[in-house]
C-alpha angles and dihedrals in degrees: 000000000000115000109047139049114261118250115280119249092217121093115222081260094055097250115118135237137203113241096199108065114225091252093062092050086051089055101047086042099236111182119238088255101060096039098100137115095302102050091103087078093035095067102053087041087059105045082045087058102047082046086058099037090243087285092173092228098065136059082039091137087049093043091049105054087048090059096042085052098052094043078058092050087050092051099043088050078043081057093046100049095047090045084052089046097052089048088057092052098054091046099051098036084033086230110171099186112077119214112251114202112194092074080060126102108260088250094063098048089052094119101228 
């Protein structure tokens, strides 16, 4: 896995797509809660790890771009939630401008 950058998620359209297909999670017996978007890197990270034993010192490449991939994931669904956030509020204040964020002092743009 060093050496290149692992496959987007995104589609050329924005919408997402799933790598590893359901019947490869199946197989590698992948429980509902870790099949997400990022499974594709899950699965080689595990069978790394059962190779190794789990010794702590190897499968790091494999265990660093899962993670990166899941602290993307956390980001993207951040995005979401603040996009969704900022619809709410039009609609309920019936605000038409929308904040732009990038003609703020840096101060004010720090996410809490």
């Amino acid at each position: 896995m060093t050496g290149h950058a692992p496959e987007s998620t995104f589609n050329a359209d924005g919408t997402r797509k799933m790598i590893a297909t359901q019947q490869q999670c199946e197989d590698k017996n992948l429980p509902l809660s870790f099949r997400d978007y990022c499974a594709h890197l899950l699965i080689p990270l595990n069978d790394c790890r059962v190779s190794t034993y789990y010794a702590p010192w190897k499968c790091m490449d494999e265990k660093h771009a899962y993670e990166g991939c899941q602290y993307d994931e956390y980001l993207y669904r951040k995005i979401k939630k603040s996009e969704q956030d900022e619809a709410e509020r039009i609609k309920r204040e019936g605000v038409v401008e929308k904040v732009n964020y990038q003609d703020r002092p840096y101060e004010e743009r720090k996410l809490s």
